[in-house]
N, CA, C and O of each residue as an XYZ file, in Angstrom:
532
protein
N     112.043    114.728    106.761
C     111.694    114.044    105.551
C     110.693    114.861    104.736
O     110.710    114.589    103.536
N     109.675    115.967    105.183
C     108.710    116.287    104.897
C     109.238    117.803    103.625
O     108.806    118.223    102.551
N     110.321    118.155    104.529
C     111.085    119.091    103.634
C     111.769    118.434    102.473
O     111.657    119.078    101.430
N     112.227    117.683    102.413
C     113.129    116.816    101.261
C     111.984    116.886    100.474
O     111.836    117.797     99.659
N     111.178    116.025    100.639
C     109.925    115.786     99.881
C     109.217    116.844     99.013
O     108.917    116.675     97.831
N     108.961    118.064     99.807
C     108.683    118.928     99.805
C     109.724    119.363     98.096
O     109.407    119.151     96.926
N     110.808    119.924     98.604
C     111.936    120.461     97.673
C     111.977    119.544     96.483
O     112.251    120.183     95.467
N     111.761    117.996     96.221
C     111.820    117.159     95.591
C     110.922    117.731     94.436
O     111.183    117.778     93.234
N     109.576    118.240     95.233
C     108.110    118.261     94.468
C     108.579    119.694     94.159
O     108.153    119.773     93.007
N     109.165    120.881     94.400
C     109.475    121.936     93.643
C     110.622    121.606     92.500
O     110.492    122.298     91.490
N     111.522    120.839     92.484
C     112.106    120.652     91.521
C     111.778    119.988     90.892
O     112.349    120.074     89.804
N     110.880    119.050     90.968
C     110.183    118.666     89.373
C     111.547    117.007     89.650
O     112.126    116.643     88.627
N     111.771    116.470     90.578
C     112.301    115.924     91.213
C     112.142    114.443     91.717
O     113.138    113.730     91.593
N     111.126    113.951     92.213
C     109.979    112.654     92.432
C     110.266    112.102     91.732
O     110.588    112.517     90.619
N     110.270    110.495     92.227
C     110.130    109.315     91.212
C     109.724    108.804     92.110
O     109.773    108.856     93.339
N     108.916    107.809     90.651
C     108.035    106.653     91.450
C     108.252    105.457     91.045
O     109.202    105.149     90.326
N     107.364    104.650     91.483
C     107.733    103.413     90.832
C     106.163    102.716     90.361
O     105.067    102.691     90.921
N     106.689    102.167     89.012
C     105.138    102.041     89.010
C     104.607    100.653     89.927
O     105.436     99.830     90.316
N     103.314    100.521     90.184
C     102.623     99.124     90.864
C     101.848     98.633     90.210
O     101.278     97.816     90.933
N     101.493     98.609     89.375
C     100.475     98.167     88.589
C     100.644     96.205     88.264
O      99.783     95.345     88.452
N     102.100     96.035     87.728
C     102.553     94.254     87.725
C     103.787     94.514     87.593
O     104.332     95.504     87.104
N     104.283     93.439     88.119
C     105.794     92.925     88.487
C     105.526     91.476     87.930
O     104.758     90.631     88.390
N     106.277     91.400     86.920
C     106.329     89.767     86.236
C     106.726     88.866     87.185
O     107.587     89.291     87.956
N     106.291     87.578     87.376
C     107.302     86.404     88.332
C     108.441     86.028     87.519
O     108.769     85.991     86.333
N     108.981     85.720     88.868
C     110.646     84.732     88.433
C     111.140     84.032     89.143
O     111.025     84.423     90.304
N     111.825     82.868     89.003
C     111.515     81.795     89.819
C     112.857     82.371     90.834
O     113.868     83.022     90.570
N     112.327     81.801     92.053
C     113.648     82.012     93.008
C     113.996     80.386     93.314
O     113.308     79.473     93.769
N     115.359     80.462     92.856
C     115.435     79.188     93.627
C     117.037     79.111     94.463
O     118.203     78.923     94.114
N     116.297     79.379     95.759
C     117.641     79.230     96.680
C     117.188     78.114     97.698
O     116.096     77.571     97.529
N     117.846     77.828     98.546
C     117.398     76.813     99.614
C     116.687     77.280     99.995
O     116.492     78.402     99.528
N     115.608     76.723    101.305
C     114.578     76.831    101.935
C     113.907     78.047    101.983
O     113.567     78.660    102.995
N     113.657     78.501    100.258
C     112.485     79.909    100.261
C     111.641     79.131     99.105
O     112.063     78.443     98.176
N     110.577     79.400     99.398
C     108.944     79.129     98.510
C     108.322     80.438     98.738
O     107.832     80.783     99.814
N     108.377     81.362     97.355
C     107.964     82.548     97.619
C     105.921     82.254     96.930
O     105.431     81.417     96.171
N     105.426     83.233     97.576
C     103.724     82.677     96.959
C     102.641     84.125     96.915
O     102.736     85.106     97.653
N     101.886     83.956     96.105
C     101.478     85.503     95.875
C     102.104     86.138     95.817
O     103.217     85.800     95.413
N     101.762     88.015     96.302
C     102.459     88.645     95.864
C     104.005     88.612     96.289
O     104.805     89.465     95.905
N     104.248     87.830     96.896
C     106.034     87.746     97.773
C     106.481     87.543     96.184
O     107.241     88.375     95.688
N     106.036     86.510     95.455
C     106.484     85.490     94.137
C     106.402     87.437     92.896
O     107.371     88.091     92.511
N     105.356     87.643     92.732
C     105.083     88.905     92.209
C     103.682     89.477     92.339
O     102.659     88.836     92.581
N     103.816     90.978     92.111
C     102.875     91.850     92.240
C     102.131     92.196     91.407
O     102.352     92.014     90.210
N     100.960     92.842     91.927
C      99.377     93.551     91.134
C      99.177     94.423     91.792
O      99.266     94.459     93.020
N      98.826     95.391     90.957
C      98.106     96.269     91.599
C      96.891     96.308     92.663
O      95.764     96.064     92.234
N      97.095     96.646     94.217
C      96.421     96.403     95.074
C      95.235     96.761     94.761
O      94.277     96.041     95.043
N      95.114     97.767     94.215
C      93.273     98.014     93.587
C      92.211     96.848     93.567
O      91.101     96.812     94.100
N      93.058     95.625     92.574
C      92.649     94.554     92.376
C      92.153     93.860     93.552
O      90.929     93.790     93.656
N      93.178     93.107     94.845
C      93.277     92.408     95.538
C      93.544     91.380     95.405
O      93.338     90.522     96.263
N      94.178     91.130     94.087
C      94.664     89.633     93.620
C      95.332     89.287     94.021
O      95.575     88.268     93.375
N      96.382     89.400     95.238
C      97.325     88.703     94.974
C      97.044     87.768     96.388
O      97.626     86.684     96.443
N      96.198     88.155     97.479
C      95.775     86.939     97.736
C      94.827     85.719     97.540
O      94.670     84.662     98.152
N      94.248     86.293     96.422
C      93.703     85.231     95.511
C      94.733     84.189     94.757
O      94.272     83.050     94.681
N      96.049     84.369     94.184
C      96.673     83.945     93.977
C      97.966     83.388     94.733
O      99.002     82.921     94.259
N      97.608     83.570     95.948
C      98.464     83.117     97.261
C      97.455     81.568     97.637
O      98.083     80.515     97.755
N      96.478     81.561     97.740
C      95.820     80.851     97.699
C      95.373     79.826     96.924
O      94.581     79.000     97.379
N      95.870     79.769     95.570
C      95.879     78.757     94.959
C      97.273     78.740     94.633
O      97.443     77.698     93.999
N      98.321     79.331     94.732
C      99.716     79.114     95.281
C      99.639     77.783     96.178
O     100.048     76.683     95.805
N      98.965     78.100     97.591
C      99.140     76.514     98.135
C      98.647     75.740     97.864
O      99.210     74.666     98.078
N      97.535     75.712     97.335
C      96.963     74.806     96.749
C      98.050     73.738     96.038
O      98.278     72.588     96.413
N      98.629     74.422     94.951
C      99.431     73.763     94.158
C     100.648     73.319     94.893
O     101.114     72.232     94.550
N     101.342     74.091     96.013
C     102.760     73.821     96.290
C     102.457     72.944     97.400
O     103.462     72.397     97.853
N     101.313     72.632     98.001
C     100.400     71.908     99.012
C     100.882     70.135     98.505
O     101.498     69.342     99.216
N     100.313     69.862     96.920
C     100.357     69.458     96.365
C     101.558     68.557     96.068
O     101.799     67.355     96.186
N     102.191     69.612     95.643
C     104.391     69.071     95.097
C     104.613     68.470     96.358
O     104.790     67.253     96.302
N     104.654     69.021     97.555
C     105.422     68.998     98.605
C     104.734     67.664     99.436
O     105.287     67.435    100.512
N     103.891     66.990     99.167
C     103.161     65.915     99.626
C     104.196     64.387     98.932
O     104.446     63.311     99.474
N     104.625     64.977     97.417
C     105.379     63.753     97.367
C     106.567     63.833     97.097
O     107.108     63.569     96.024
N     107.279     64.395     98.567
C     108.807     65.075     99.029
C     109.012     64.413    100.494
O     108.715     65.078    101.487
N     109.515     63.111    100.619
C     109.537     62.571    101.994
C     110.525     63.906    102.657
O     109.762     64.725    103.168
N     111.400     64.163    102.731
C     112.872     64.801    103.182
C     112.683     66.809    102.573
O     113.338     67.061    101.562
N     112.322     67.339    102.840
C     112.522     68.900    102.593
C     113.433     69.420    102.591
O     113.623     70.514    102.059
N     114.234     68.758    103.193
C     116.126     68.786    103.071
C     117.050     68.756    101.341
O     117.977     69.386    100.833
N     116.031     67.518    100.885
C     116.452     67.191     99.677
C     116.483     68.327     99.111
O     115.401     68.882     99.299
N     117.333     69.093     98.378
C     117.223     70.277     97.513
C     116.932     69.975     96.474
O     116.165     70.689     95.828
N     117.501     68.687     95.905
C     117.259     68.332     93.921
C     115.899     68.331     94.107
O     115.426     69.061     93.236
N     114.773     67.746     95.009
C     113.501     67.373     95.125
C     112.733     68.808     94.899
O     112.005     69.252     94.011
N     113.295     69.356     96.242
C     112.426     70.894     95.877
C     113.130     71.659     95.040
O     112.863     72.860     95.038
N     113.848     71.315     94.428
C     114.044     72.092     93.228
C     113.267     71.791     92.018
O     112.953     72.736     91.294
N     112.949     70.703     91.733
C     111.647     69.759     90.940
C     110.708     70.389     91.152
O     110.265     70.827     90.091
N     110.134     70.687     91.999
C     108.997     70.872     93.132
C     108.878     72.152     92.526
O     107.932     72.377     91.772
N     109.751     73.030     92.778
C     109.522     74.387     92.470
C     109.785     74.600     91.392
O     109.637     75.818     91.492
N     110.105     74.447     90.237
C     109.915     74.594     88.978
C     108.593     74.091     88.116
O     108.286     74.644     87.059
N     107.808     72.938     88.699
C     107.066     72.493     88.593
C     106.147     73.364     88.785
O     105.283     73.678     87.966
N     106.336     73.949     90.261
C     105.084     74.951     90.671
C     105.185     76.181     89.591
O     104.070     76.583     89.256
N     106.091     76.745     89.083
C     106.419     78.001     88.180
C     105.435     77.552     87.306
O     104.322     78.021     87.066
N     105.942     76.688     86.915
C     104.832     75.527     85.533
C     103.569     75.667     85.548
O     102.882     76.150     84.647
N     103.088     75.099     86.940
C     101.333     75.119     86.972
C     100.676     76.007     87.484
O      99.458     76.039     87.661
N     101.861     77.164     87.882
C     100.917     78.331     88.457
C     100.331     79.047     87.164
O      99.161     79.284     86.863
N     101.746     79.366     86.371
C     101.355     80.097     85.296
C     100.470     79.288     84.686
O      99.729     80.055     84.072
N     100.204     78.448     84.545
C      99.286     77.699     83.138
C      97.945     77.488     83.986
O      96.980     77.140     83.305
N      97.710     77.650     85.451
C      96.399     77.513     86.155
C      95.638     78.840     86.324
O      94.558     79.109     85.797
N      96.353     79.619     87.127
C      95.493     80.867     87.752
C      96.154     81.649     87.400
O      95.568     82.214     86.477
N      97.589     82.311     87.651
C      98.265     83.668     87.702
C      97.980     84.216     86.700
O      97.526     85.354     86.819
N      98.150     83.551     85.109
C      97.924     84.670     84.310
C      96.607     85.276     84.475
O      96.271     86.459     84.416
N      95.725     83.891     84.764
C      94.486     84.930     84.156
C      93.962     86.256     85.349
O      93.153     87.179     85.244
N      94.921     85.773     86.526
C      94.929     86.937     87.428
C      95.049     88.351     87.384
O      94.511     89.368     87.824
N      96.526     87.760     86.249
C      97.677     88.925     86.285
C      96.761     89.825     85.075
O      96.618     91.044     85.171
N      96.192     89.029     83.968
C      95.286     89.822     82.827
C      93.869     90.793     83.413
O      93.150     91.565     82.778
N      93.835     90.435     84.709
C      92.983     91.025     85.392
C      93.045     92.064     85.806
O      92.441     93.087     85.484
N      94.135     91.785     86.908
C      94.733     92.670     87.602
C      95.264     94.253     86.608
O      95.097     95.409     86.996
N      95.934     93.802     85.239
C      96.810     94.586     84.369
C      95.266     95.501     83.716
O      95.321     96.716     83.531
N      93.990     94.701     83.436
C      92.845     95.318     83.055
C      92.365     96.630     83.492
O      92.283     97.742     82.971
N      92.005     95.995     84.905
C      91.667     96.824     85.703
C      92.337     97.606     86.077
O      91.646     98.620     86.174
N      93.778     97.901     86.513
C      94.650     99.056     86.744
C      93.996    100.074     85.184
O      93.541    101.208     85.033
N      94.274     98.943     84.310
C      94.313    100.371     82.997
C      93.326    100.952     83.050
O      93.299    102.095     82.595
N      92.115    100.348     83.650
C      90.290    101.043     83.222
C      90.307    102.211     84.600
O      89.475    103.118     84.613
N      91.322    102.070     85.705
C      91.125    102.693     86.807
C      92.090    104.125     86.472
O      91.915    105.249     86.942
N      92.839    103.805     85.789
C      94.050    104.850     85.443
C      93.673    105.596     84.110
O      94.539    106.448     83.909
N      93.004    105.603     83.420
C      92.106    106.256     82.297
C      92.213    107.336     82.785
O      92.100    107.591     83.984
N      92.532    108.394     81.566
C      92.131    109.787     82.268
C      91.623    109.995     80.756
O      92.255    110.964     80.335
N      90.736    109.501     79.722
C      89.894    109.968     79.170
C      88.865    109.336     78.937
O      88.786    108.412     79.747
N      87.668    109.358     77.951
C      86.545    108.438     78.143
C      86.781    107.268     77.173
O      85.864    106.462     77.014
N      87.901    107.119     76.536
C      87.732    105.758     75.485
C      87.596    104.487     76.898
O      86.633    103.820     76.519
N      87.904    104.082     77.792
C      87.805    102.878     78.537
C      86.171    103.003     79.722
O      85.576    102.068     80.257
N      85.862    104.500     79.791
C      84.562    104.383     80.060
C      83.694    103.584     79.160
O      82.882    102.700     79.435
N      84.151    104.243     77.693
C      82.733    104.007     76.167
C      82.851    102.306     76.607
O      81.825    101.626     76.633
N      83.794    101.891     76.842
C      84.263    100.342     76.329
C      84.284     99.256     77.568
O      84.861     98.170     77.512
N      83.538     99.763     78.709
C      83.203     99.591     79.929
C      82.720     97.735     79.900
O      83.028     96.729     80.539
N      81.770     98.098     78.706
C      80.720     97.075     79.203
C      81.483     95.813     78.160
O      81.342     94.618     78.421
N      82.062     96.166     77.306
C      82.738     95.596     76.578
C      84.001     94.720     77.187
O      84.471     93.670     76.748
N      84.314     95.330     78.098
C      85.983     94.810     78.895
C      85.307     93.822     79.957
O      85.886     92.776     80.250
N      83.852     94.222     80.637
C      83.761     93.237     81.664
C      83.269     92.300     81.107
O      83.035     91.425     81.941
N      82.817     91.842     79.551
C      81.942     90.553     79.320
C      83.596     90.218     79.099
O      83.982     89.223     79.712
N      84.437     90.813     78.434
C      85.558     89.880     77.963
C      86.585     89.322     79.701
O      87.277     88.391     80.113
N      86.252     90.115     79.976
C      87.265     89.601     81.616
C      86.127     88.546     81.925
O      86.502     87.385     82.085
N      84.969     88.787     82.010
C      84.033     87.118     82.522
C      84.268     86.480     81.843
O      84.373     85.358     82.338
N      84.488     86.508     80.608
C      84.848     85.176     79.487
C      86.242     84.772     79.824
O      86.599     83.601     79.699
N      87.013     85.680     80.233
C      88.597     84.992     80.452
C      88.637     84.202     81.618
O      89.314     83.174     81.655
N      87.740     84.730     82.896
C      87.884     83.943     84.172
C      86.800     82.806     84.040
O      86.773     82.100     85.048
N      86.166     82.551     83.350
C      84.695     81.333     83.461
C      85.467     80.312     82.790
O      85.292     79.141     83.127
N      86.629     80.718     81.522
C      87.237     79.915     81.026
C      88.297     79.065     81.824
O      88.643     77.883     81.844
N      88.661     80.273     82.497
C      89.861     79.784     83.101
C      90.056     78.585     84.850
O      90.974     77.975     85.399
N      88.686     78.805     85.081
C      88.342     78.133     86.033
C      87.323     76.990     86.218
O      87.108     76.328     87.233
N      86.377     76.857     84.224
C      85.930     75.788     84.379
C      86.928     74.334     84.212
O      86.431     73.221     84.381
């Protein structure tokens, strides 16, 4: 493998993929409840995405309390569209605006996001103080 690799990187060859965010989308098949990053990704830099796994159950904790039968599919299908609903409008975005921040201030390769340092973290405290009072 080390040779492939190798030859890959002389031909100008490599691809990557980026990690930085992967948008969500709802899965809905029988008995899968995807949560954090399983549901979608951030850049690990961050560590968000078990922050957002975590209020994942919170919420699907929630749906699934008034679901006598888990069998029922129409139910958790309610259930899980619902959750799409209140994840995005509770925590994920302001996760995902986080997460997408910070990749960009970490991936800078000149000084405009240094100059603007102090500027990006009052506005990210204003997005999360909002978003969680």
């Amino acid at each position: 493998m080390r040779e492939c690799f190798l030859e890959a990187v002389i031909n100008g060859t490599v691809r990557s993929m980026p990690n930085n965010f992967l948008p969500p989308a709802p899965v809905d098949r029988r008995g899968v409840i995807c949560l954090g990053d399983a549901l979608n990704m951030r850049h690990p830099l961050t560590g968000a995405g078990m922050t957002v796994a975590f209020n994942d159950v919170i919420i699907i904790r929630e749906l699934l309390r008034g679901i006598d039968d888990l069998c029922d599919y129409g139910a958790m299908l309610r259930a899980s569209r619902t959750f799409y609903l209140r994840r995005k409008l509770n925590h994920s975005f302001t996760i995902n605006v986080l997460s997408v921040a910070l990749y960009e201030l970490f991936a800078a390769n000149d000084g405009l996001y240094m100059q603007s340092l102090p500027t990006l973290f009052c506005l990210l405290h204003f997005i999360t103080v909002r978003s969680y009072a």
